[in-house]
Structure formats: structure tokens, C-alpha cells
N, C-alpha and C positions, 0 to 999 in steps of 0.2 A: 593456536594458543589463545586462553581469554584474554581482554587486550586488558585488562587490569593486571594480570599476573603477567602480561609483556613486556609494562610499564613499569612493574617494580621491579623485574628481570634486569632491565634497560638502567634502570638509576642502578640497583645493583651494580651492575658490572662497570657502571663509572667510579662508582666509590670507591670499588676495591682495588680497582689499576693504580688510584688517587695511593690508598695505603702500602700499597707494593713497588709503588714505583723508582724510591731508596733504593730497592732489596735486588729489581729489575736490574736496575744498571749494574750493580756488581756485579751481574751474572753472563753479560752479554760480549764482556771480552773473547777473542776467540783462544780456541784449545788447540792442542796439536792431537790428533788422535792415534799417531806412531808412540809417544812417549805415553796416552791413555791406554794403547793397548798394553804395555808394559807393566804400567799400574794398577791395572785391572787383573791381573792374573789372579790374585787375591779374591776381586769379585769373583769370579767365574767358579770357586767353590762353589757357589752356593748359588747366583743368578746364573749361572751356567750351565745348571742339570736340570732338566724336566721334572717339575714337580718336586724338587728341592722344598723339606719343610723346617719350617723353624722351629726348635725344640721345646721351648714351653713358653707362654701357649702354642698352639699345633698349630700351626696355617703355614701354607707354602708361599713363600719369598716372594715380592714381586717379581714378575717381567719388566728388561728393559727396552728389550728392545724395540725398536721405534716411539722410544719415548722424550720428550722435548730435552735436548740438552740444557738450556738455564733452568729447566723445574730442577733437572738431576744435579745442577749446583746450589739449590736453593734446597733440594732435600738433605745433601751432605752438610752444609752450613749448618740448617738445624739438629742435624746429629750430634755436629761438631759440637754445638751451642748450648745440646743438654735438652732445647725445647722437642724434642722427638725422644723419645726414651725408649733405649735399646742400646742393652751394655757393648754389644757385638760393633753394633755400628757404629756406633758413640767412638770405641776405641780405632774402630779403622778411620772414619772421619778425622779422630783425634793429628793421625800420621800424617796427613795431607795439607800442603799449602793451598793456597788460593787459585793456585794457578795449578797444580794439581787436578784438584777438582776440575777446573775449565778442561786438563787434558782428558781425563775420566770422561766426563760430559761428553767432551767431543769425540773419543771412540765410541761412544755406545749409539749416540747419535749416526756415525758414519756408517750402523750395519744396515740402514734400512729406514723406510715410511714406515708407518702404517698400513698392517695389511689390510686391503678389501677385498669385499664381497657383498653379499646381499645383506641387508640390516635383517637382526632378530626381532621377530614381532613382542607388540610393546607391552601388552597389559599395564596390570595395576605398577607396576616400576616404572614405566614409562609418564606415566600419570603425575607420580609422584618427583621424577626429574625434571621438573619444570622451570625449577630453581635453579639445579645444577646446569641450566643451559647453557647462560650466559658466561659461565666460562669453562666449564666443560664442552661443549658442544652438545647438541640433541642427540648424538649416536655417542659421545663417549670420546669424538678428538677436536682437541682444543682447537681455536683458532687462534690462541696467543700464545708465543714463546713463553712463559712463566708458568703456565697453569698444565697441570699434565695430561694426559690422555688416559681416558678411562678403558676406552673402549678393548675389550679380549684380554682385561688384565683377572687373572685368577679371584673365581668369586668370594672365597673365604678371607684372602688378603683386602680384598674390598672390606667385608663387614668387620675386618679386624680393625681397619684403618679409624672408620665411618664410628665403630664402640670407642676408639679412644678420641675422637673429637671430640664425641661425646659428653667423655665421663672426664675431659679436660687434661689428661694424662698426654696428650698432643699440644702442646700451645699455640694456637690459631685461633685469633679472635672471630677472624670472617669463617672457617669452618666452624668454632664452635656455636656461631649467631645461628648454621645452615640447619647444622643437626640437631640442637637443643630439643627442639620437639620431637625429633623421631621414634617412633617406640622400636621393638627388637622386631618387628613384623617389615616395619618401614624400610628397617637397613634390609633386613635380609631380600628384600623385595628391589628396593635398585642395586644393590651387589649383584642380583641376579640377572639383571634388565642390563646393567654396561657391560659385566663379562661375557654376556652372549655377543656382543657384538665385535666382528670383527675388528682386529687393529694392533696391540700388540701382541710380542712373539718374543720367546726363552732366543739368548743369544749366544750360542756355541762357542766353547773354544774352537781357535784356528789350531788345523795340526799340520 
């Protein structure tokens, strides 16, 4: 990496711990993941089916599984909170205590890592995630409990995400600082670059 764009990587990723770090600790109480799998039933409509898609706009649902249990209390909070806009979610968040959430977290958490395998070659998206390193990771998984894993999450839910950072319709100040400049080339280009890479995986109901 150019060691200028290392170094703003590097303060990056101190800042932003600095602005999350409030948000962190609420999320790092532990969950039961017996009473999240209960809770979850619900999710599993729709994170639970392969290619599950969202009905307007069209993009298929994230993948949870193996993905950080405090991002996925930090995602519902903001459902909860209005700053994520998604009536769907918004209302299921709405049902959920705080501790709720933590049990949610912790089932989805309990199916699994991240899967590996051999990294997808990088091109121009690779190029371009230079930024998202420092707390994404270079392939797409994070090294910090808050931030989530990109890596083999469905590429359309990527770019849907990455347009509403964007267009500010997501409130996240340190997302919208990342993508402000990106054009529809840019998104589509690392949407493509982290969902090739190995990592997460659709999480089944248990029968």
C-alpha cells in the first residue's frame, strides 16, 4: 500500500473507534443464543432462504451468517432509531429490547466464522478498497468486533448499501465522509471486489 494512503488509513481507523466507542460498549454485553434462536424465527423468513430478495427496490437480503455479533446490535439499534431506513426492519427492530438484540446477535454469531478459501483476484475494486481497509479488512473481514465483514456478502446488497451512504438516506457520518466521492462505477466495482471473496454464508433454519 502507498504509505501516504497507509497513514491516512492508520489515523482513519483511530478516529473512528474514538467516534464509536459510546455505541461499542453497548453492544458487547453477552447474548444467549438459545432465546436468539427463538427470536430469530422471524429473521429466517427472509435471511434464511437463499437469495431471498427485498421487494422494492430488488436486491437480495444480507447474509448473516458469520457476521460480527456487536455490528448486528449496532445494525438493529439503528433500524430501531430510524437512522437505517427500512419500514420492514424498522418495525421488527421496533419489538426488540436491548437485550433482545444482544440474544439475536449472539445466535447468528453461534452458526459459524467466516468462511475461507483462496482470495478473489483484485482489480480495479481492490484498488479502490484501500480506504475500506482499516476497518473492513483487505479481503472483506473485519478485525474489530463493531465493524462488519464484508467479505461473500451478496453484491447487489453491497451496492445498495454503499447508494444509500451515499445519497445520506443511511446516517453515518464516517460512511458518508468514505463514499461521498464514489461514482456508480466505483460502487459497483468494490461491491464486486468483497462479494467475491470468501466469508459469509445464508444461515438455515434448524429442522
Amino acid at each position: 500500500m502507498n504509505p501516504r494512503v497507509y497513514r491516512m488509513v492508520r489515523h482513519l481507523s483511530t478516529a473512528i473507534v474514538l467516534v464509536f466507542a459510546g455505541i461499542t460498549a453497548s453492544a458487547q454485553a453477552a447474548g444467549d443464543p438459545a432465546n436468539g434462536a427463538a427470536l430469530a424465527t422471524t429473521c429466517m423468513g427472509c435471511h434464511g432462504i437463499d437469495g431471498y430478495r427485498n421487494g422494492y427496490p430488488s436486491y437480495r437480503v444480507p447474509k448473516l451468517g458469520g457476521q460480527k455479533a456487536d455490528y448486528i446490535v449496532i445494525a438493529l439499534q439503528a433500524y430501531r432509531a430510524g437512522t437505517r431506513p427500512h419500514p420492514t426492519m424498522r418495525a421488527q427492530a421496533a419489538s426488540l429490547s436491548d437485550q433482545d438484540m444482544q440474544d439475536v446477535a449472539a445466535f447468528f454469531a453461534s452458526q459459524g466464522e467466516p468462511r475461507t478459501g483462496d482470495a478473489a483476484a483484485g482489480g480495479p475494486g481492490k484498488e479502490k478498497a484501500a480506504v475500506c481497509v482499516a476497518c473492513h479488512g483487505e479481503a472483506g473481514i473485519s478485525s474489530a468486533a463493531m465493524w462488519p465483514n464484508l467479505a461473500g456478502q451478496h453484491r447487489d446488497y453491497l451496492e445498495q448499501a454503499l447508494a444509500r451512504y451515499r445519497d445520506k438516506a443511511r446516517q453515518d457520518p464516517v460512511m458518508q465522509g468514505q463514499v461521498a466521492a464514489l461514482t456508480d462505477e466505483d460502487v459497483r466495482q468494490l461491491a464486486a471486489y468483497f462479494s467475491a471473496q470468501p466469508g459469509l454464508f445464508t444461515t438455515h433454519p434448524k429442522h
